[in-house]
C-alpha positions in Angstrom: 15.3 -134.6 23.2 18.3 -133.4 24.4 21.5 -135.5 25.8 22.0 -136.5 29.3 24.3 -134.3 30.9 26.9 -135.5 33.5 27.7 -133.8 36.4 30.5 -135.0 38.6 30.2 -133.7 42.0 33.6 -133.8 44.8 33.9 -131.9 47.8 33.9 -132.6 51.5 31.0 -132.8 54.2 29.4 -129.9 53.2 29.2 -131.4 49.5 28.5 -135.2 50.4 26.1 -137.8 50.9 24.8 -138.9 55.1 23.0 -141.3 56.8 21.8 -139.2 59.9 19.8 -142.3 61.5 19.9 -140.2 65.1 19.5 -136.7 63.9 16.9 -134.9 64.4 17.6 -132.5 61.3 19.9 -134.9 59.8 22.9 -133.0 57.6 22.7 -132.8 54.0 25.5 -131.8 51.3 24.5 -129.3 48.7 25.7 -131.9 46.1 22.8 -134.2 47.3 20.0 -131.6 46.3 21.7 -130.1 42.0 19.9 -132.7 40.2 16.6 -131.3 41.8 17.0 -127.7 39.6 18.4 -129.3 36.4 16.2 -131.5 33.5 18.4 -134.2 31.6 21.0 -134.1 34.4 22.9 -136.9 36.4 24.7 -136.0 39.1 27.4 -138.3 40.3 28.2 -136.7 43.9 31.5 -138.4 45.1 31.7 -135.8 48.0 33.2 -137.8 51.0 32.8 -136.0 54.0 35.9 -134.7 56.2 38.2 -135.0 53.3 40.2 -132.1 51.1 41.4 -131.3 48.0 44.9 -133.1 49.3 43.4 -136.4 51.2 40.5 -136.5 48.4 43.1 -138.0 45.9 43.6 -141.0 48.2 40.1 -142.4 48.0 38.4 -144.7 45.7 36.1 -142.1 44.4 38.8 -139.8 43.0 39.5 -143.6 40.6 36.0 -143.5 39.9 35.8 -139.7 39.0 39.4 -139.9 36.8 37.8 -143.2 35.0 34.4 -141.8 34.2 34.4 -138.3 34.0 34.9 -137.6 29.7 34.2 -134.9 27.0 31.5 -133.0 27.8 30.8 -134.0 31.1 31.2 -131.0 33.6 33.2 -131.1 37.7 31.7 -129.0 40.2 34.7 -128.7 43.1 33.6 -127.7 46.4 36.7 -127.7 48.8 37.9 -125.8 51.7 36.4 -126.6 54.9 38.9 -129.4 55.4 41.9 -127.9 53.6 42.1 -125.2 56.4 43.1 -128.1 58.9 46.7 -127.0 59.1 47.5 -128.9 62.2 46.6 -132.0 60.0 49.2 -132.4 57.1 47.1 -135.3 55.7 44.7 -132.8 54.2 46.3 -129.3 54.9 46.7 -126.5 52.0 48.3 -123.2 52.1 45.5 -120.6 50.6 48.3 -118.1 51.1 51.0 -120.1 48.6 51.0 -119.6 44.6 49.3 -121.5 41.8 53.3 -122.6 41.4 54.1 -123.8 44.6 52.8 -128.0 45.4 52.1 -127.4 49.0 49.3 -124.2 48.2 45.6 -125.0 47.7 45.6 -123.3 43.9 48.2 -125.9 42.9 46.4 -129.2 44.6 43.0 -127.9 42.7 44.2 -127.2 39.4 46.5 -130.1 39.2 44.3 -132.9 41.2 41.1 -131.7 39.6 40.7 -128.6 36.9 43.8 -130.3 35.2 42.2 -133.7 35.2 38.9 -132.4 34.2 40.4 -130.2 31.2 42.5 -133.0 29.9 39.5 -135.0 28.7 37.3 -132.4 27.6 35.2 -131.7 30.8 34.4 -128.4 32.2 35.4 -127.7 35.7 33.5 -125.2 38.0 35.0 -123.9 41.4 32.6 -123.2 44.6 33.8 -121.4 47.5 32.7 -123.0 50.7 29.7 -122.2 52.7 30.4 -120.5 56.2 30.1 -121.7 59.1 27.2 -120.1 61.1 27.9 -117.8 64.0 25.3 -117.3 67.6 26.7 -113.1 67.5 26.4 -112.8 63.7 29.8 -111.3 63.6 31.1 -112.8 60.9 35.2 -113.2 60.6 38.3 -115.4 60.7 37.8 -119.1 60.3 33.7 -118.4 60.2 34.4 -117.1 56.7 37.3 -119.4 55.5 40.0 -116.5 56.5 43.0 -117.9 58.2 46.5 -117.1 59.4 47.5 -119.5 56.1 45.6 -117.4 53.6 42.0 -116.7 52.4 40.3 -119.9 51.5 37.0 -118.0 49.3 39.5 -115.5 47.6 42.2 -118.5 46.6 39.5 -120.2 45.1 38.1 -116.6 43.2 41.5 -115.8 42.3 42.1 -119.4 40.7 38.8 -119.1 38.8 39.9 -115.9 37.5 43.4 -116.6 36.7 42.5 -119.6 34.3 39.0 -118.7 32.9 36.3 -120.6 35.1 33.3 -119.8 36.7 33.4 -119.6 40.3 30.0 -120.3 42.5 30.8 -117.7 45.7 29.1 -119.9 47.8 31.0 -118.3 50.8 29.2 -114.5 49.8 25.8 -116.3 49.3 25.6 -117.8 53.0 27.6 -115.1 54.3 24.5 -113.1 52.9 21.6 -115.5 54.0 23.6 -115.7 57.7 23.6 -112.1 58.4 20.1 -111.0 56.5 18.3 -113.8 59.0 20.6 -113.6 61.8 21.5 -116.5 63.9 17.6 -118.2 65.2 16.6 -118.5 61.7 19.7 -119.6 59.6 20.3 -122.6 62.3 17.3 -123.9 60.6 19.2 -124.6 57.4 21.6 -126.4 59.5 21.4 -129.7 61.2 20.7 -130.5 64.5 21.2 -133.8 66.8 18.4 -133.7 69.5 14.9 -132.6 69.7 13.3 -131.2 73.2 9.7 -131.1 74.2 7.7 -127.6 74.4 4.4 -127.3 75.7 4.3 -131.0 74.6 5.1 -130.7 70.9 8.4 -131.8 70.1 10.3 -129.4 68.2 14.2 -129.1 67.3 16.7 -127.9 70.2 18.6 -125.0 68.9 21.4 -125.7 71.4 22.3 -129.0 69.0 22.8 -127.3 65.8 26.0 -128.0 63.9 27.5 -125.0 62.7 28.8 -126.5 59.4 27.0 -128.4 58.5 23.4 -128.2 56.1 20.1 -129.9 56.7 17.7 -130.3 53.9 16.5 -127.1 53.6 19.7 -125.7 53.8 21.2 -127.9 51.3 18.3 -127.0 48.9 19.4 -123.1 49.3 23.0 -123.7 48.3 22.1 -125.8 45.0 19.4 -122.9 44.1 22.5 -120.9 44.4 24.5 -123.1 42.5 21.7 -123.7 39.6 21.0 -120.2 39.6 25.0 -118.7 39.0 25.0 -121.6 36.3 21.4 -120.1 34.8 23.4 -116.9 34.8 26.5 -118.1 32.9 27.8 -118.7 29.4 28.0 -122.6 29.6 25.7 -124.9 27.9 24.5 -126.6 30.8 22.6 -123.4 31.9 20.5 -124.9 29.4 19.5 -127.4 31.6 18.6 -125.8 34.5 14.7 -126.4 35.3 12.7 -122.7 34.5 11.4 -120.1 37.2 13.5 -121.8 40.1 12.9 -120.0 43.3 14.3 -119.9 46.6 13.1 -122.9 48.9 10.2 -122.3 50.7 10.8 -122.9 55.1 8.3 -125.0 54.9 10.3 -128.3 53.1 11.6 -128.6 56.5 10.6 -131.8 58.8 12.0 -133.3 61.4 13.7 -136.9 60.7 10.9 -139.5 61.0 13.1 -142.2 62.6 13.9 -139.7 64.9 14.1 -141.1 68.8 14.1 -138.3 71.4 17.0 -139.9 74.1 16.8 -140.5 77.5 20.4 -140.4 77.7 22.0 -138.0 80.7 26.0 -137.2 80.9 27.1 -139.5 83.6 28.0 -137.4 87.1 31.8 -139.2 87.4 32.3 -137.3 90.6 29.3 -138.7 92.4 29.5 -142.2 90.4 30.5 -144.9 93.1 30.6 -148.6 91.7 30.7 -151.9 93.3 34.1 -153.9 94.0 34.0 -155.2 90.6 33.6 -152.4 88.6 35.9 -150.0 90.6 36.7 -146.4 90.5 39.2 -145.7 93.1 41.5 -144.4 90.3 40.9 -141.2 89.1 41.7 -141.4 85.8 39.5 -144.4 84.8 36.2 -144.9 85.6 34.5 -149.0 85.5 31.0 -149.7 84.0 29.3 -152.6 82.3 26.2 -151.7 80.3 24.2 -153.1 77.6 22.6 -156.1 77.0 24.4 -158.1 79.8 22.1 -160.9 81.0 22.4 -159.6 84.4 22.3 -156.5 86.4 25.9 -154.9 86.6 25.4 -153.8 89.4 26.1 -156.4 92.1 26.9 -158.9 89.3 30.4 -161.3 90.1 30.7 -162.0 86.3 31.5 -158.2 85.4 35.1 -157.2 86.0 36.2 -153.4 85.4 38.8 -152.9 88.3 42.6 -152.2 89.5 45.1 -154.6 89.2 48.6 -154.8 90.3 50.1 -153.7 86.9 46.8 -151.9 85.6 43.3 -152.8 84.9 41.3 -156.2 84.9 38.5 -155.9 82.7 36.2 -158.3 81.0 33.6 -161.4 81.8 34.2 -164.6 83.1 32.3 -167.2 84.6 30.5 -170.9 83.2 27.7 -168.6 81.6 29.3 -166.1 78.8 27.4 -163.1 78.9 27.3 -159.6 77.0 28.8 -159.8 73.3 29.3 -157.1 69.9 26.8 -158.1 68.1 24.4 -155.8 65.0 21.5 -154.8 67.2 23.2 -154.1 70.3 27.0 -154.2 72.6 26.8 -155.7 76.2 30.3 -154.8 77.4 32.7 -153.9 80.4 35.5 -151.5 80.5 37.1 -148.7 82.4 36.6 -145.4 80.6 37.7 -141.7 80.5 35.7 -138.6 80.0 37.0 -136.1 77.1 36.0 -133.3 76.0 35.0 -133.4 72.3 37.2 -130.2 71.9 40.4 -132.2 72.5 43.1 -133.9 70.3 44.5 -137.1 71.9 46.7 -139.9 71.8 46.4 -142.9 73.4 48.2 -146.6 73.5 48.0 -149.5 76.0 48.9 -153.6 76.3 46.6 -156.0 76.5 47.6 -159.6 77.7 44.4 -162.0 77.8 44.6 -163.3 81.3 41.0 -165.5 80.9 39.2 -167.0 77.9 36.0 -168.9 76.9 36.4 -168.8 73.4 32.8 -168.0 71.0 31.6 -166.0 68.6 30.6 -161.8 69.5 33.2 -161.5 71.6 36.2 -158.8 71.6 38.3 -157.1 73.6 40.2 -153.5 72.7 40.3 -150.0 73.1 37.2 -147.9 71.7 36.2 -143.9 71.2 32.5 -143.7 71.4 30.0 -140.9 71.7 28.2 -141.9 74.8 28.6 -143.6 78.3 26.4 -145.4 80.7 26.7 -146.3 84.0 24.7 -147.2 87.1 22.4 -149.3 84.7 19.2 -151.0 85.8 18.2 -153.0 83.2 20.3 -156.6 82.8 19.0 -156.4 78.6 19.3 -152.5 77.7 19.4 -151.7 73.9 22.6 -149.9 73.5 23.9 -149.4 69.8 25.8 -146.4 69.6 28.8 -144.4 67.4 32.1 -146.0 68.3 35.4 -146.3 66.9 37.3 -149.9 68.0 41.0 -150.9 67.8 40.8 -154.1 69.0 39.0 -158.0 68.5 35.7 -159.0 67.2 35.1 -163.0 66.6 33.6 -165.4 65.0 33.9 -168.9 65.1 37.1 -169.5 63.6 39.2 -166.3 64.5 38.4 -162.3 64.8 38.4 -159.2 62.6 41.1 -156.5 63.6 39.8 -152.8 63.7 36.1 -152.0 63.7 33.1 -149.3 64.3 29.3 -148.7 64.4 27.6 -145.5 63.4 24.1 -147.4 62.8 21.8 -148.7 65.3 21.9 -152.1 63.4 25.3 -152.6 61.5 28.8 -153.2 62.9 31.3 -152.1 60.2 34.6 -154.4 60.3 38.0 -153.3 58.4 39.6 -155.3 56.0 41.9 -157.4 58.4 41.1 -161.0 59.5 43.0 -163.3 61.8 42.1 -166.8 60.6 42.8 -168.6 64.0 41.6 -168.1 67.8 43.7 -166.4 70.1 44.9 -167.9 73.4 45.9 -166.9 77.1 48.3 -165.0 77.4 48.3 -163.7 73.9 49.5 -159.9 73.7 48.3 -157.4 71.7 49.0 -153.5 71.5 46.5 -151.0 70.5 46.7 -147.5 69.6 44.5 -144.7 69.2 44.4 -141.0 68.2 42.1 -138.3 67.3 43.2 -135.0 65.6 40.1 -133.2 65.0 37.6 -135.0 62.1 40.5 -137.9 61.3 40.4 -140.7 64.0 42.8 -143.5 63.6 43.6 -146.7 65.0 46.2 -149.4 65.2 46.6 -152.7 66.7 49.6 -154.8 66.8 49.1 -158.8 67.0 51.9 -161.4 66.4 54.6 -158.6 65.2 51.4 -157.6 62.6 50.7 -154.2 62.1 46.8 -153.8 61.2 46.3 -149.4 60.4 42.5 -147.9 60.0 41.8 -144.2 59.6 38.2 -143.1 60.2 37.3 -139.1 59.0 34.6 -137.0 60.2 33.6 -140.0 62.6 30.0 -138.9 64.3 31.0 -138.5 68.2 28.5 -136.1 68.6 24.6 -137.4 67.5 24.1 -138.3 71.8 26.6 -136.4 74.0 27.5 -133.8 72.4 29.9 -132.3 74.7 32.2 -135.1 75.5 33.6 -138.5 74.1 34.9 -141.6 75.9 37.8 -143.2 75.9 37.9 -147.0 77.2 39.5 -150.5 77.5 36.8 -152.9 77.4 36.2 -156.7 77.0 33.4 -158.5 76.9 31.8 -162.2 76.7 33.7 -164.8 77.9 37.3 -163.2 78.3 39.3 -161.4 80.6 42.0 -159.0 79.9 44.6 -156.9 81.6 45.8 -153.6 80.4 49.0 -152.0 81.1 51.3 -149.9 80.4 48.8 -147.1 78.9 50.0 -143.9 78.2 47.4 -141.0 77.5 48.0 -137.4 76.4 45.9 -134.7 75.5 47.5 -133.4 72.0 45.9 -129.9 71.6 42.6 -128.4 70.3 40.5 -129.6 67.5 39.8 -127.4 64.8 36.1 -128.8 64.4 34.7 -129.3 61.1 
């Protein structure tokens, strides 16, 4: 019986690992579907979506790949998408710079990856990256990796080339599959958010299709194409690949079974008219409380979301403590901004704690979420959606600093814990800002600094055409924010 082989996978979002729990074609990496064509293979995909061949190097799977990868073990690279970003010098690449020159995309793969790879006897393999899909099947510029900074799919051929590797042209293979099936059947290798209801079956809504991103099917395509260039090559581990693979068969394709048609609606902010407390006479900031709240919002004293002389009070007060963060579901208050999900943004405020009932799944802060609710009619509606926080989230004895959900049933908190409760009139600052996939957040506390960077954050799995910006507060404390300052930073590149 043969050895086990090793694959170590790395790439970026079109590579990686998800947990769609929304989507109704949920996305797929390619690197999630190789072990399915090979016998006597393990593939370790440490693909981490938004990231490049630059910002790769930061995370903790680059430690994991330099201290496991060995003699005989083989890398599959699969960068691109992410190194185009040039408006993001976290993770930007020039394709159009030399092998020689540290700031070009040939010198951050060889030397981050090929190099490493190389070094201990492994053997490295390049793939171009998939295109992204096009509704007029003309096929051009960034859709095929070609920018004003060079030519992502030929930097990566040329590199191949110039040091003796084989090269996966995974860019020519979809290229090829987009243009022979045109645009209605190659969104079906793609995910999609949102179902919609035709002649009472259920069936995928075209109109939510990502554009870069695979679903299962279309992940299975790319590995074929990936087993079947390695079938074709002069390395041992063709070898391993399973006999008389074929293309995958349409019919692998099923919707997500945890899938949840919403009943969610874009709010109409130029008819919404809220009570006194929740007020929106300004008109950049709108005032809701929804969730699980205990009461109706509507009419209810307890809820604040309004003017103030120096900005916005916002919160819950009163001898009941109502609303809360908690895992299965947010009851909060807050004035919020719509935003297109085509913008870059920056945005930072105060916050000085004015009233406060201290307890446990409470918080207070600045969030980016996906959706927005208002005129609700329910006092105990389910609401656990996608949300970045820079702000408060408490326990007993003090609060975590930084926070987000992307699960209908887990709250994931940063790294940073107060130990000790805060107090009237404590001040905080927060700061947020989004530049395309990379979302980051800051807040200052006691002269402390607490940082968090979130990449390829889902804003997009309910309302898909704008996000929303707010100050919120909720359970048992009141909070007024000023002196905010918002600006609209340019256009995101998208994935």
């Amino acid at each position: 019986m043969r050895n086990i082989i090793k694959i170590y996978v790395v790439g970026d979002s079109t590579v990686s690992n998800f947990n769609d729990y929304t989507y109704f074609y949920p996305r797929y990496g390619y690197g999630t579907q190789i072990e399915e064509y090979f016998n006597n293979v393990e593939v370790i995909n440490l693909a981490l979506s938004g990231r490049s061949s630059k910002s790769f190097i930061k995370e903790r799977n680059y430690q994991i790949l330099l201290n496991g990868i060995k003699k005989g073990d083989y890398l599959l690279i699969g960068f691109g998408h992410n190194d185009e970003k040039y408006d993001d010098e976290t993770r930007f690449t020039d394709a159009s710079k030399p092998l020689n020159d540290s700031s070009s995309f040939k010198y951050s793969l060889y030397n981050n990856y090929i190099k490493k790879a190389i070094e201990v006897g492994a053997t490295p393999i390049l793939c171009t990256p998939i295109v992204r899909i096009n509704p007029d099947n003309n096929y051009s510029g960034n859709s095929i990796h070609d920018t004003k900074y060079g030519n992502y799919q030929k930097a990566i051929k040329d590199l191949a080339s110039e040091i003796g590797l084989l090269c996966i042209d995974l860019t020519a293979y979809s290229l090829e599959d987009a243009k022979k099936l045109g645009f209605d059947k190659i969104a079906y290798q793609h995910a999609m958010t949102t179902g919609i209801k035709i002649s009472g079956k259920l069936v995928a809504d075209i109109k939510s299709v990502d554009k870069t991103h695979l679903n299962y099917l279309g992940a299975k395509v790319m590995a074929y194409y990936v087993a079947k260039e390695i079938e074709k090559s002069n390395l041992e581990l063709k070898e391993y690949v399973n006999s008389n693979i074929s293309y995958p068969d349409d019919s692998i394709l099923n919707m997500n079974p945890e899938y949840i048609m919403p009943l969610y609606k874009e709010p109409k902010l130029d008819i919404y008219v809220a009570n006194d407390n929740l007020d929106t006479k300004s008109n950049e900031w709108f005032g809701t409380a929804f969730g699980s709240l205990d009461e109706l919002p509507t009419g209810a004293s307890s809820y604040l979301a309004k003017k103030s002389d120096l900005g916005y009070l916002v919160g819950q007060h009163g001898e009941i403590v109502r609303g809360g963060i908690v895992m299965s579901c947010d009851g909060i208050a807050g004035v919020f901004q719509q935003i297109s999900i085509k913008d870059n943004f920056k945005f930072s405020c105060k916050a000085t704690i004015k009233e406060l009932t201290y307890v446990a799944q409470s918080g207070f802060g600045i969030m980016l979420r996906d959706d927005m609710y208002i005129n609700q009619d329910e006092a105990k509606k389910v609401i656990a959606s996608n949300y970045v926080c820079a702000g408060t989230l408490t326990d007993a004895n003090g609060f975590v600093v930084n926070y987000k959900r992307e699960s209908p049933t887990e709250i994931s908190r940063s790294e940073f814990y107060v130990n000790h409760q805060y107090k009237i009139n404590d001040e905080f600052k927060f700061e947020i800002e989004r530049l395309g996939q990379r979302i980051t957040v800051k807040t200052i506390y006691n002269r402390n600094e607490y940082f968090k960077e979130y990449m390829d954050f889902d804003l997009v799995a309910i309302d898909s055409n704008y996000m929303y910006l707010g100050m919120f507060a909720t359970k048992g404390i009141v909070v007024e924010y000023t002196n905010y300052e918002f600006e609209i930073t340019g256009t995101s590149q998208g994935a």
